[in-house]
VOPAGU-2260 file (C-alpha; in pm, 1 decimal, decimal comma):
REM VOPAGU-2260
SITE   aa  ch    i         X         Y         Z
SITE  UNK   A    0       0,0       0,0       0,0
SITE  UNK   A    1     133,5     353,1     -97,5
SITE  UNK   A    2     166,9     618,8     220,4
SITE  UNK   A    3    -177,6     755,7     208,3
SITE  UNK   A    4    -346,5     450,7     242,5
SITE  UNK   A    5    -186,7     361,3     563,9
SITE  UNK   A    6    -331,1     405,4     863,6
SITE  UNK   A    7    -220,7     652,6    1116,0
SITE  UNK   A    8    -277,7     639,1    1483,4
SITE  UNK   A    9    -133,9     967,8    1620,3
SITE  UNK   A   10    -362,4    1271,2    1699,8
SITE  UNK   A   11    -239,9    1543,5    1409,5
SITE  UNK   A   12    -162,5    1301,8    1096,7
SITE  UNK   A   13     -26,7    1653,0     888,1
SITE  UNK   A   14     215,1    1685,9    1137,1
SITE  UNK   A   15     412,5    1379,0    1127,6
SITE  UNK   A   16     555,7    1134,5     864,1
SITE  UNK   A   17     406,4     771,2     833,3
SITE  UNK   A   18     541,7     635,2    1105,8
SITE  UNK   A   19     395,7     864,3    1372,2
SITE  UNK   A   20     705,0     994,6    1513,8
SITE  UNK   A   21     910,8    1198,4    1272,5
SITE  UNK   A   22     779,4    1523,0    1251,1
SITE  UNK   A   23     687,2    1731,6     931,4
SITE  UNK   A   24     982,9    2055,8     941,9
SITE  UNK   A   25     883,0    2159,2     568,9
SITE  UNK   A   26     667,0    2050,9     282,8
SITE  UNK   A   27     701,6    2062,3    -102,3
SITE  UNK   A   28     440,4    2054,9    -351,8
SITE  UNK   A   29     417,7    2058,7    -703,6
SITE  UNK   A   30     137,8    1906,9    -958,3
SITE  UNK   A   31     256,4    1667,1   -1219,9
SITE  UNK   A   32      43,6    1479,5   -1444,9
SITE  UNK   A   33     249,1    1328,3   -1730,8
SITE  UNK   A   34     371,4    1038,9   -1711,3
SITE  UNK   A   35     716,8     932,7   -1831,9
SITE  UNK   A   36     761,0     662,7   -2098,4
SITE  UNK   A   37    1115,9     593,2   -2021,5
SITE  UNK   A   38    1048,8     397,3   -1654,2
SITE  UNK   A   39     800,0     458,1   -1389,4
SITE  UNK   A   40     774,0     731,9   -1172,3
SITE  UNK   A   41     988,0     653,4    -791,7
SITE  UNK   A   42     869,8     810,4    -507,7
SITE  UNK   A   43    1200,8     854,3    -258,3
SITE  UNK   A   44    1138,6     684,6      79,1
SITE  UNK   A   45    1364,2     822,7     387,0
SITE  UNK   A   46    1396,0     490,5     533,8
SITE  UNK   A   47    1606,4     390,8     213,1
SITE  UNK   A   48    1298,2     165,2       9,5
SITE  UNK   A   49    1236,3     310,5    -328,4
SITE  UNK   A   50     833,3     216,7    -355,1
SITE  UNK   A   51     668,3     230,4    -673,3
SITE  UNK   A   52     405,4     487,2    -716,9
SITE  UNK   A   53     112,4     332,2    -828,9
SITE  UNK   A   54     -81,0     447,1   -1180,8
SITE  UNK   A   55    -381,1     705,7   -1067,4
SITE  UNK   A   56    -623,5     880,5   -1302,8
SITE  UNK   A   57    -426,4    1191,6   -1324,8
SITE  UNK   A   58     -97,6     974,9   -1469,2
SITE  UNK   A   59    -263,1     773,0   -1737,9
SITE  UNK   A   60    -408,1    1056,4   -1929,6
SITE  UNK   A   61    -411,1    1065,3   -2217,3
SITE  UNK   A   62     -22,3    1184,5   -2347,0
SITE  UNK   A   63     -77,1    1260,6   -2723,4
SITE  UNK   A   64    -187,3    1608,6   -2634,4
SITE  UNK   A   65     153,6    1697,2   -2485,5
SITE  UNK   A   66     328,0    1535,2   -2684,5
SITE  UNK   A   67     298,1    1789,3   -2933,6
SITE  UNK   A   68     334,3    2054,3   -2708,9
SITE  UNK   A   69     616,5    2325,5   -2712,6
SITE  UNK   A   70     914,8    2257,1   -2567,1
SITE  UNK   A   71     840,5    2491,8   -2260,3
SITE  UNK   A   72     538,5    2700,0   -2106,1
SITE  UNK   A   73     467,1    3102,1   -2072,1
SITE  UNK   A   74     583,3    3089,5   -1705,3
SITE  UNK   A   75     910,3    2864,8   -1666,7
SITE  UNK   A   76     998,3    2796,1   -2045,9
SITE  UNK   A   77    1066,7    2395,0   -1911,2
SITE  UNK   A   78     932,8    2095,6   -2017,7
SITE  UNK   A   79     705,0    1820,7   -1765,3
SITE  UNK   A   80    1049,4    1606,7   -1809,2
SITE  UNK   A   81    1272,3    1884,2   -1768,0
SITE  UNK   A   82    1084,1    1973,4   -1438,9
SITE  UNK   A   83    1104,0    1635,7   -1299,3
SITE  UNK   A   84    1486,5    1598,7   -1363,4
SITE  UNK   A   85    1504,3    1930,2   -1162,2
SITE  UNK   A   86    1313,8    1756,2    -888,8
SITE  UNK   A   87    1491,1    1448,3    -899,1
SITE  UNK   A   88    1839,0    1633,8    -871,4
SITE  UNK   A   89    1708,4    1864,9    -639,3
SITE  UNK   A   90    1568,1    1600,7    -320,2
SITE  UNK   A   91    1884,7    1400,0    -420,5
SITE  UNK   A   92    2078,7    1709,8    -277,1
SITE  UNK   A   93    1825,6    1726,2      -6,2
SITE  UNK   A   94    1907,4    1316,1      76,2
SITE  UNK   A   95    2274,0    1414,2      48,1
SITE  UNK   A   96    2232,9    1696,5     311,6
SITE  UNK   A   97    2122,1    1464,5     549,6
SITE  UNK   A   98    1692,4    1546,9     519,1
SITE  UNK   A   99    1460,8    1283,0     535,0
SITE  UNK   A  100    1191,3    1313,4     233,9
SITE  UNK   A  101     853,3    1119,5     254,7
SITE  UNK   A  102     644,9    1152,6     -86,1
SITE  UNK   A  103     281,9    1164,5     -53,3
SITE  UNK   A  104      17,1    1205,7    -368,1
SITE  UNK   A  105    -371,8    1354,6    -344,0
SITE  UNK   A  106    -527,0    1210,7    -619,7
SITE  UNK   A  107    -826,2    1411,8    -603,6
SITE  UNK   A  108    -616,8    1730,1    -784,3
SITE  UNK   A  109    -295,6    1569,2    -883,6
SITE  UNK   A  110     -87,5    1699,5    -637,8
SITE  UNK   A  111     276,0    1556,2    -548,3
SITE  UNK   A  112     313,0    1613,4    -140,3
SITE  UNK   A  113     671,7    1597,4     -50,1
SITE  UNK   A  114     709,3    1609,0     355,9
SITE  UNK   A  115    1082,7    1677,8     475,9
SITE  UNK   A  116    1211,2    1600,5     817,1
SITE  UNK   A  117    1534,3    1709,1     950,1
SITE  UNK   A  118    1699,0    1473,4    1202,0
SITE  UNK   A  119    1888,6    1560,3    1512,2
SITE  UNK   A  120    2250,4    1479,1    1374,2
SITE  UNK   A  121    2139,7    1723,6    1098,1
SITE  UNK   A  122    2008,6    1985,8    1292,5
SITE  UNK   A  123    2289,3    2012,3    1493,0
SITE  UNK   A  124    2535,3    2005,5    1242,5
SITE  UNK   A  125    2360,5    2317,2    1086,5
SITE  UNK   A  126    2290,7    2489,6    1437,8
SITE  UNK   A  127    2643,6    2472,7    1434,9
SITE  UNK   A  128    2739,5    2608,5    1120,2
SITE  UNK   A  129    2519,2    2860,8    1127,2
SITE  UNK   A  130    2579,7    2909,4    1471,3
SITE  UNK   A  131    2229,6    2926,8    1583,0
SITE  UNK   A  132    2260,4    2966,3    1985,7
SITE  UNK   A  133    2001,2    2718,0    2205,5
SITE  UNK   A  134    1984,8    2895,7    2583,6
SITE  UNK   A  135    2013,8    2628,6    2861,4
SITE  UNK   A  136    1719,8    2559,4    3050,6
SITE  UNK   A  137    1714,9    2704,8    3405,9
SITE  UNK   A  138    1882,4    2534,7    3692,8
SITE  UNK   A  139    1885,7    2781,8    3952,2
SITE  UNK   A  140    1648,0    2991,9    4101,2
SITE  UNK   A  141    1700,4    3405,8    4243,2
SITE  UNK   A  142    1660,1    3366,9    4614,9
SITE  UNK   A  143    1324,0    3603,6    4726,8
SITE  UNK   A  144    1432,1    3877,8    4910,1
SITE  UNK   A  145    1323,5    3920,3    5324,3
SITE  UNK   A  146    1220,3    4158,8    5507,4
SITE  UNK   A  147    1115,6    4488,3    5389,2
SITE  UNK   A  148    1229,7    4466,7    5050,3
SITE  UNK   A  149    1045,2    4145,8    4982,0
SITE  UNK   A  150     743,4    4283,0    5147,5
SITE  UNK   A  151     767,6    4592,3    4868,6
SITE  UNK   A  152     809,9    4319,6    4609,7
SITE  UNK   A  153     516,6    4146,5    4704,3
SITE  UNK   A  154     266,2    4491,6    4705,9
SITE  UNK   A  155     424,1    4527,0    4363,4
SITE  UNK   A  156     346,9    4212,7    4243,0
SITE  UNK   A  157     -35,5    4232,5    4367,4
SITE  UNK   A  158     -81,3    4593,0    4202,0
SITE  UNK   A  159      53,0    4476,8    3888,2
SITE  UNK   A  160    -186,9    4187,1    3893,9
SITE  UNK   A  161    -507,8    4372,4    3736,9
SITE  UNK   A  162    -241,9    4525,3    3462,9
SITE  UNK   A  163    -116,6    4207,2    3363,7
SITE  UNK   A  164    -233,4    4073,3    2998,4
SITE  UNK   A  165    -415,4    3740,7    3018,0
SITE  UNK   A  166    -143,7    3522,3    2811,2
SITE  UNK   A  167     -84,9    3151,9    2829,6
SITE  UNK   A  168     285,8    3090,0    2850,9
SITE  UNK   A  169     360,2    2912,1    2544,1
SITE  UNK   A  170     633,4    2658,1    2638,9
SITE  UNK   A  171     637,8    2410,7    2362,1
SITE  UNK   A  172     836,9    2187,1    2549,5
SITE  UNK   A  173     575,7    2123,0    2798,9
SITE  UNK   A  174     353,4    1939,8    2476,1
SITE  UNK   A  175     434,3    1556,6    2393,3
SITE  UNK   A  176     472,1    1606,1    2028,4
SITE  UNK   A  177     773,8    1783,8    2091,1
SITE  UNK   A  178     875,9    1571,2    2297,2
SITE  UNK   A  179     876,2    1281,6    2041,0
SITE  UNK   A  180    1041,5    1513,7    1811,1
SITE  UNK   A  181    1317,4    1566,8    2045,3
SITE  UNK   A  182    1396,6    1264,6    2220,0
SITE  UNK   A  183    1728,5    1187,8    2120,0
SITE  UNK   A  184    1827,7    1550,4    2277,6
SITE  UNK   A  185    2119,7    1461,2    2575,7
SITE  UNK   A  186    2186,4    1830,1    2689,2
SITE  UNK   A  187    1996,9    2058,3    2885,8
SITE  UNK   A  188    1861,2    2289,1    2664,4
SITE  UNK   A  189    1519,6    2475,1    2644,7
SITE  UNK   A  190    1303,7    2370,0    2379,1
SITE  UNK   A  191    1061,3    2644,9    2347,8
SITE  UNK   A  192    1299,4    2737,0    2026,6
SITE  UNK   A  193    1360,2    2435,3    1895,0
SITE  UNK   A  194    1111,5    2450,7    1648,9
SITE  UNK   A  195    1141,3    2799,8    1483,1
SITE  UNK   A  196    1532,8    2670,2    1452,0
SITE  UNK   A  197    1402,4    2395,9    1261,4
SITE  UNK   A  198    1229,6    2646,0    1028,9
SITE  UNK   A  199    1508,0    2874,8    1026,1
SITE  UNK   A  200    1751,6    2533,5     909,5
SITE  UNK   A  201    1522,7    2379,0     702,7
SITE  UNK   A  202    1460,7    2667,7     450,5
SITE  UNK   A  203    1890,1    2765,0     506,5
SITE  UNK   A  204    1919,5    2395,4     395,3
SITE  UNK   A  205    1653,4    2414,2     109,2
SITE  UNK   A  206    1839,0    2789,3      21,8
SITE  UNK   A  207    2195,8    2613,6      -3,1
SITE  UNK   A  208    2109,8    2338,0    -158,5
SITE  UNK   A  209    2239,8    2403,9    -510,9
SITE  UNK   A  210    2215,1    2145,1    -819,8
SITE  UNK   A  211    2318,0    2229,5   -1169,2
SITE  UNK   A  212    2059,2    2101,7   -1347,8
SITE  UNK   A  213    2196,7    1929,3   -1650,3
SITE  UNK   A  214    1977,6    2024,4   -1915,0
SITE  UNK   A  215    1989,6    2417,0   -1905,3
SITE  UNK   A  216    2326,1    2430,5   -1696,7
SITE  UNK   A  217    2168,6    2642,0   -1418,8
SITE  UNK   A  218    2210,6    2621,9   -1072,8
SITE  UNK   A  219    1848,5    2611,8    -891,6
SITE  UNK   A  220    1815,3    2659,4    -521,4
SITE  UNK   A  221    1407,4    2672,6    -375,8
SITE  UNK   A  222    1379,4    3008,3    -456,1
SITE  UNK   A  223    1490,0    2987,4    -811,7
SITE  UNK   A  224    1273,5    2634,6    -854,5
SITE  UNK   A  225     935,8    2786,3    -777,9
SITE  UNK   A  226    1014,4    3076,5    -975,7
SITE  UNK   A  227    1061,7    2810,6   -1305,3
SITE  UNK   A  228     760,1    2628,7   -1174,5
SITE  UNK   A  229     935,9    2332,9   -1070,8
SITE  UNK   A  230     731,5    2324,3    -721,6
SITE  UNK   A  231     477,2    2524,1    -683,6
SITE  UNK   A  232     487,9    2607,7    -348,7
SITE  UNK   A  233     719,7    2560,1     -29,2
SITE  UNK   A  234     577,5    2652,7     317,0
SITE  UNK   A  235     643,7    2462,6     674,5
SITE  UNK   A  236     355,8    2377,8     927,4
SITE  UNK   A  237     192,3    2556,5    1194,8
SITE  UNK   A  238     284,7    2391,3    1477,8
SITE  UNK   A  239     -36,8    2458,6    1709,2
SITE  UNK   A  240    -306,3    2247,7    1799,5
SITE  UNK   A  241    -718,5    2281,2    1660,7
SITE  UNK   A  242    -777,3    2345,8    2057,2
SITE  UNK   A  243    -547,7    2590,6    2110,0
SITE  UNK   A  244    -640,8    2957,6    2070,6
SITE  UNK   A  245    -481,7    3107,3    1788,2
SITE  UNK   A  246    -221,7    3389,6    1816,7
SITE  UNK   A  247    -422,2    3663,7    1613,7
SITE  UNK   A  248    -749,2    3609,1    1839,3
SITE  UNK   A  249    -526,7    3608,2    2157,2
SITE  UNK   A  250    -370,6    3902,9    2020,6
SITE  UNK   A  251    -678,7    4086,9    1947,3
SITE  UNK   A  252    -827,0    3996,2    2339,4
SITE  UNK   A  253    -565,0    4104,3    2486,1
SITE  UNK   A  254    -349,7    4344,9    2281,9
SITE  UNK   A  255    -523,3    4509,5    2020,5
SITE  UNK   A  256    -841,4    4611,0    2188,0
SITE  UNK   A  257    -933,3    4928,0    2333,2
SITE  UNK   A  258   -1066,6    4748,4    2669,8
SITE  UNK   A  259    -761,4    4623,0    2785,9
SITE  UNK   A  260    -577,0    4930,5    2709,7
SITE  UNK   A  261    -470,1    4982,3    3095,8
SITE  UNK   A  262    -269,5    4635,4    3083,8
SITE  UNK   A  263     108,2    4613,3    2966,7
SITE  UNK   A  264     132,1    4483,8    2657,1
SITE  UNK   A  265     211,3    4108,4    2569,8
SITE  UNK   A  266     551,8    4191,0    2426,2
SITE  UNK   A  267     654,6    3806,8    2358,9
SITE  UNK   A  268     341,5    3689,1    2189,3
SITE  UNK   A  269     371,2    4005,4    1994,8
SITE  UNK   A  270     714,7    3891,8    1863,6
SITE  UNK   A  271     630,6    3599,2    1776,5
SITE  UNK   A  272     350,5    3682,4    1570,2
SITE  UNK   A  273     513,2    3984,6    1382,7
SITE  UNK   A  274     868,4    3934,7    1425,0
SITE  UNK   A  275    1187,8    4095,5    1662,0
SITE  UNK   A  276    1167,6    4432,4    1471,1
SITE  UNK   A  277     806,3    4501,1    1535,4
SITE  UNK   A  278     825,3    4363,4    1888,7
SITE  UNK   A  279    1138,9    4616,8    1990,1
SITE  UNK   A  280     939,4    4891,1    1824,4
SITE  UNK   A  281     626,7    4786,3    2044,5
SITE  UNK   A  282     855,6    4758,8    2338,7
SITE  UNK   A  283    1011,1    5080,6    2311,0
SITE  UNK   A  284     660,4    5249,5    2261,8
SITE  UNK   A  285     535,3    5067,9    2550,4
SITE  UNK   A  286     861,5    5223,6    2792,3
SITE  UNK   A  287     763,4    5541,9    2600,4
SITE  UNK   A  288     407,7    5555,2    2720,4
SITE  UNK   A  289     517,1    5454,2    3075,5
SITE  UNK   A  290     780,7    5612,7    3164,5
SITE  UNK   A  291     572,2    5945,2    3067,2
SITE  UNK   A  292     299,1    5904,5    3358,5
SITE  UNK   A  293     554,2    6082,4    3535,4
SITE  UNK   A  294     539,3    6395,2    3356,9
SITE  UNK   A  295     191,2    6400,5    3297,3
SITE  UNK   A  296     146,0    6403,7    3668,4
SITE  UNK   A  297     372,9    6693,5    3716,6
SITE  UNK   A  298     273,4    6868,0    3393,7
SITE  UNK   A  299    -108,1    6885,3    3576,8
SITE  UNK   A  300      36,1    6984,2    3981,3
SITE  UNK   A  301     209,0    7261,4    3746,8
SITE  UNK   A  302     -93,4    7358,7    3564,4
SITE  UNK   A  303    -363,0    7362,8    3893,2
SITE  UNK   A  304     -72,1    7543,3    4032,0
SITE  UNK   A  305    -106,5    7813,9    3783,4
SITE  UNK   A  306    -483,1    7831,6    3799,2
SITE  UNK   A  307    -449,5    7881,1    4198,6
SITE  UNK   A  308    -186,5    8148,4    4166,5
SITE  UNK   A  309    -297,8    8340,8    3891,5
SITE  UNK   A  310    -493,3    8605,0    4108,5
SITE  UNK   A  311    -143,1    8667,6    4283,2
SITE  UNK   A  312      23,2    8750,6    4002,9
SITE  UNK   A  313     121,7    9103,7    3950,1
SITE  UNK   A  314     144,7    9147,8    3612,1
SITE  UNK   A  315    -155,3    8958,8    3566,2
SITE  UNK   A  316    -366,2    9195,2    3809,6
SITE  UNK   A  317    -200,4    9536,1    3636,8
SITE  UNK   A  318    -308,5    9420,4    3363,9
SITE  UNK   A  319    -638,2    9370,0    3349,5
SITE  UNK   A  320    -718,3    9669,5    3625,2
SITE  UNK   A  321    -918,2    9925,5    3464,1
SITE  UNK   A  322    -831,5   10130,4    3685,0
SITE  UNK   A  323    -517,5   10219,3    3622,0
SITE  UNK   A  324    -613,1   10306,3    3249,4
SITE  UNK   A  325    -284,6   10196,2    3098,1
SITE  UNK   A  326    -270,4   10320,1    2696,6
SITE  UNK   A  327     -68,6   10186,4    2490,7
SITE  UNK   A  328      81,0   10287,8    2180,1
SITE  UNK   A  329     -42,8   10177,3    1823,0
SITE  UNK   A  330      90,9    9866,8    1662,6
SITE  UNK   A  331      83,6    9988,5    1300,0
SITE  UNK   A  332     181,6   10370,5    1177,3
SITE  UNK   A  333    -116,7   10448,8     980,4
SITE  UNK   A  334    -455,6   10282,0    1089,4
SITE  UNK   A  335    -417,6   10155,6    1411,3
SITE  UNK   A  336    -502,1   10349,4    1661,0
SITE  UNK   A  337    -417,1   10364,7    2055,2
SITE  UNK   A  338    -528,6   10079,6    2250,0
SITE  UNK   A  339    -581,4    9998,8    2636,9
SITE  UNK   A  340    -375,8    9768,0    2809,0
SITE  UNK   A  341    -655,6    9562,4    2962,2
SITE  UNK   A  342    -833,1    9430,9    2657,2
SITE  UNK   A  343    -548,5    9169,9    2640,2
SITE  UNK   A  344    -610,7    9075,2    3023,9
SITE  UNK   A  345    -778,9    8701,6    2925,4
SITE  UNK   A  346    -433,0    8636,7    2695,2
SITE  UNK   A  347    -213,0    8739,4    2983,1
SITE  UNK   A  348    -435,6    8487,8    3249,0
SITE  UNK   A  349    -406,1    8237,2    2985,6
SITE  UNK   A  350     -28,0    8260,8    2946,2
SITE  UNK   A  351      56,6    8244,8    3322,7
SITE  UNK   A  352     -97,6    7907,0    3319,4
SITE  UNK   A  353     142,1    7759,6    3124,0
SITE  UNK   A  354     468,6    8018,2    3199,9
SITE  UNK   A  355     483,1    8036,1    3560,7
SITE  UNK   A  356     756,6    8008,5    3836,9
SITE  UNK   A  357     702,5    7652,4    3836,3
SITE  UNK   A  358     758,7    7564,0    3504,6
SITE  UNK   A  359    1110,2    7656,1    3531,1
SITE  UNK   A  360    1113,3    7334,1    3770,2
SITE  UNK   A  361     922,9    7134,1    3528,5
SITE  UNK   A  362    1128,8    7199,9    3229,0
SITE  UNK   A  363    1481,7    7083,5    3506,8
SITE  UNK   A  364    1253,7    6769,1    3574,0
SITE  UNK   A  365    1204,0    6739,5    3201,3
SITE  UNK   A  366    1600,0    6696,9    3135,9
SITE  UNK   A  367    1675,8    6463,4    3393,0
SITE  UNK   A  368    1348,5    6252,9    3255,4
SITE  UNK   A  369    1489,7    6203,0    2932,2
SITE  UNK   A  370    1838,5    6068,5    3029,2
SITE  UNK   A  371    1660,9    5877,8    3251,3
SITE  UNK   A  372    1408,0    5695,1    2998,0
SITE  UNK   A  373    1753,2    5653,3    2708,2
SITE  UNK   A  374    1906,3    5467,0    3038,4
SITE  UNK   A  375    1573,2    5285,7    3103,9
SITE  UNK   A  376    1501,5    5164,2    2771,5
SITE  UNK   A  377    1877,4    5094,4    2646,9
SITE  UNK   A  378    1880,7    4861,2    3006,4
SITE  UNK   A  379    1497,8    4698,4    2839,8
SITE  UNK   A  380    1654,6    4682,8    2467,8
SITE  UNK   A  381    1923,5    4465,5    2634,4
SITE  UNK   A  382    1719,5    4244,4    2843,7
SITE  UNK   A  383    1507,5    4166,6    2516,5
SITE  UNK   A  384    1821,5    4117,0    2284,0
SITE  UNK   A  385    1929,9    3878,1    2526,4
SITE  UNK   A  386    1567,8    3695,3    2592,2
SITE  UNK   A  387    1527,5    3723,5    2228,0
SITE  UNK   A  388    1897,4    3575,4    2156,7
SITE  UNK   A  389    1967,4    3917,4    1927,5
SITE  UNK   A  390    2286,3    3990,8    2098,6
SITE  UNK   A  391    2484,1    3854,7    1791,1
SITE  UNK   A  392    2255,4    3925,2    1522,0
SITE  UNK   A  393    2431,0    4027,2    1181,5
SITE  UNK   A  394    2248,7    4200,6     910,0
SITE  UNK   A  395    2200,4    3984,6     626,4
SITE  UNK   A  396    2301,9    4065,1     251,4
SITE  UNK   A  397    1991,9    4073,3      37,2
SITE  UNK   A  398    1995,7    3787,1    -195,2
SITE  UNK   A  399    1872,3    3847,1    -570,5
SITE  UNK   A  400    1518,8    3725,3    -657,0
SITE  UNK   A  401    1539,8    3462,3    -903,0
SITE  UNK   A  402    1324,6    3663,4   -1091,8
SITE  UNK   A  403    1551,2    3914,8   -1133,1
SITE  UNK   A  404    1824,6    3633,5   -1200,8
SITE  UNK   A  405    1621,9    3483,6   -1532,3
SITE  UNK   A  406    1541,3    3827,1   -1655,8
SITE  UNK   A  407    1910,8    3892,2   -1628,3
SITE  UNK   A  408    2006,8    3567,6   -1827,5
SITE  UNK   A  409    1785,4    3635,0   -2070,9
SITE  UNK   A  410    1921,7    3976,2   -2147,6
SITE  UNK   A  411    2244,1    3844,3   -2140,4
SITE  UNK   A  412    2119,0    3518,5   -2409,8
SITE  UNK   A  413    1983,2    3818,1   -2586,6
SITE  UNK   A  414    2295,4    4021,4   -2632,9
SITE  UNK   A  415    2502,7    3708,1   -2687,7
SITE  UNK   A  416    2238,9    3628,7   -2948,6
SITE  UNK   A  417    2282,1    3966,8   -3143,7
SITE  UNK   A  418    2658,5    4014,6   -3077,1
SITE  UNK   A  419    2757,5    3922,9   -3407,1
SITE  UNK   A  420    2498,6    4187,4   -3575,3
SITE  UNK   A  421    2608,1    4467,5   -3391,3
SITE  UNK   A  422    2699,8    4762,4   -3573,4
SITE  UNK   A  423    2933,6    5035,6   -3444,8
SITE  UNK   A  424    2690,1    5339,7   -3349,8
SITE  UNK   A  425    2755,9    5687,0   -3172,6
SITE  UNK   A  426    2506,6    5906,2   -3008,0
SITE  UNK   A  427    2452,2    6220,6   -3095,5
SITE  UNK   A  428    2531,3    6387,1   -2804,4
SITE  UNK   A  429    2870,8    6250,2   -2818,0
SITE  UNK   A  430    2949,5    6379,9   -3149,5
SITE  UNK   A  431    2835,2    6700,4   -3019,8
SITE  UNK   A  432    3062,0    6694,2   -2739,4
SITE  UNK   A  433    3357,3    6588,6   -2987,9
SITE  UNK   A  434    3280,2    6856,7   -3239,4
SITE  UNK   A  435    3295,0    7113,0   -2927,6
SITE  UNK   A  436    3606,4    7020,4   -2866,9
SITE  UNK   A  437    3784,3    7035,0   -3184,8
């Protein structure tokens, strides 16, 4: 029996390969329907059998209506038997690289399921060539401090309680699947990470591995495949249960949502949904936001302080006294005319509650805040590089779309093409600048 028609017995069947224990890291797909004349199509086992695929009603089509088809489509310019030489080379590099490849077929639309697994002698050969760091797990615990200090911890801790966002920790290590997955693992390191490194090696692995395909003497990585249409897509699985709330609703219960806009924001979960750049920029607007309570407090003591004093002023009360029937002189030389001093006594209350003695205080305070929020947040930035394991993080060089890559090689086939038909031509703005300078 081929691999869909056994049965499985574990609780997420996408997740795993036949056998129940090796879990699915990436998955390949690509729809085929011809079938070669030459010999029968293999499907590649990872245990090291080679089983026959068995004839469906999407490979014994009829074939005279390709055969007289062009040599290559619109999109990839490659033949069905082109493509699958690509394939074959390609998951031959994969099998060299140390991936185990499981190949699967829906025969409802005639798609080709290829299921890669990367095992632990793999993964850690890549970890360390790509020197992916795994943090330890935790063997010691911070002693709780006594006495009064504790006791100011503890009131902390219960004011903080109501501000707190309602988030399941998500330790992955805690959940048996992962467990299977990594049983062979001998040192003591947390797991919660484990799996986005097998993302992050898988597609490095899929990236690197370079064939040069025989026909049209390119090399192909994944990138450059699905842009020729050799697999039509390449994605790895979600690796969360149907139970399990989904990160985009938790995010919008307890994040994005106007009600729970007095809690601190879920910073983690937020970087693992958008990524480290988003959650830093989240992080530093949520130190923003907090660390400015502060002066929003004494920005309003210095304001109510104003409104109480502004009767004591004295060049508040001289100026709106009638009284003393101050004139003053006009503001323009030919229309305006004289003008009393106390028509401008609301503007002059008004100003005094924002420029009085005490601002002079807030604007010292002011200083001292903001060298104390860039020392606040650079001591948060570090704590997250370092939770986030971005301590050593190197930009990466942008690699070239293979889109961008086949247009180039077909310019280049172009002017190789038309080389020899060339004929010697000057612009005519450099014959004006040679005439110029004769």
């Amino acid at each position: 029996p081929t691999v869909m028609k056994r049965k499985r017995t574990y609780a997420c069947p996408g997740l795993f390969f036949a056998d129940g224990k090796r879990k699915v890291d990436y998955v390949l797909c690509y729809k085929y329907k011809k079938r070669r004349a030459s010999k029968a199509r293999l499907s590649i086992a990872s245990n090291g059998s080679i089983p026959f695929s068995m004839p469906g009603r999407c490979e014994t089509e009829v074939e005279s209506g390709e055969a007289g088809a062009p040599a290559g489509d619109e999109e990839s310019k490659l033949s069905e038997e082109e493509k699958a030489m690509m394939r074959e080379e390609f998951e031959a590099g994969l099998l060299e690289a140390g991936l185990q490849l499981e190949r699967d077929k829906m025969r409802a639309n005639c798609i080709w399921v290829i299921r890669l697994h990367i095992p632990w002698p793999t993964l850690s050969r890549e970890a360390e060539l790509q020197k992916i760091k795994v943090a330890v797990k935790k063997k010691c615990e911070l002693r709780k401090r006594m006495g009064i200090a504790g006791m100011w911890d503890s009131i902390i801790g219960k004011v903080n309680i109501p501000f707190q966002p309602d988030v399941p920790d998500f330790d992955i290590h805690r959940d048996s699947q992962t467990r299977i997955h990594f049983k062979t693992l001998k040192h003591h390191f947390i797991r919660d990470k484990l799996h986005l490194s097998n993302f992050c090696i898988g597609f490095i692995l899929l990236s690197h591995t370079v064939h040069m395909h025989a026909v049209s003497q390119i090399s192909c990585c994944i990138s450059s495949l699905l842009a020729r249409g050799v697999y039509d897509s390449a994605f790895p699985l979600h690796d969360v249960s149907i139970t399990e709330i989904t990160l985009d609703n938790l995010l919008h219960e307890e994040w994005a949502n106007y009600g729970v806009m007095h809690k601190y924001q879920p910073v983690d979960l937020i970087r693992k949904y958008f990524g480290e750049q988003i959650g830093l920029y989240f992080a530093w607007l949520g130190v923003y936001t907090q660390l400015l309570i502060p002066p929003s407090v004494l920005g309003i003591i210095v304001f109510l302080y104003g409104i109480f004093t502004v009767d004591d002023n004295v060049p508040s009360q001289e100026t709106c006294d009638d009284n003393l029937n101050i004139t003053m002189c006009p503001l323009c030389d030919v229309v305006c005319d004289y003008w009393r001093l106390s028509t401008v006594c609301s503007l002059a209350r008004a100003s005094y509650l924002f420029d009085n003695g005490a601002t002079v205080l807030f604007a010292i305070f002011m200083s001292l805040w903001a060298a104390c929020f860039l020392e606040h947040w650079k001591r948060r930035q570090m704590c997250l590089k370092h939770m986030w394991d971005l301590t050593s993080l190197e930009d990466e060089e942008e690699e070239l779309r293979p889109e961008y890559e086949e247009a180039v090689q077909e310019k280049k086939d172009k002017v190789k093409a038309t080389s020899k038909k060339k004929v010697l031509y000057l612009s005519v703005c450099f014959c004006v600048f040679q005439i110029e300078f004769l």
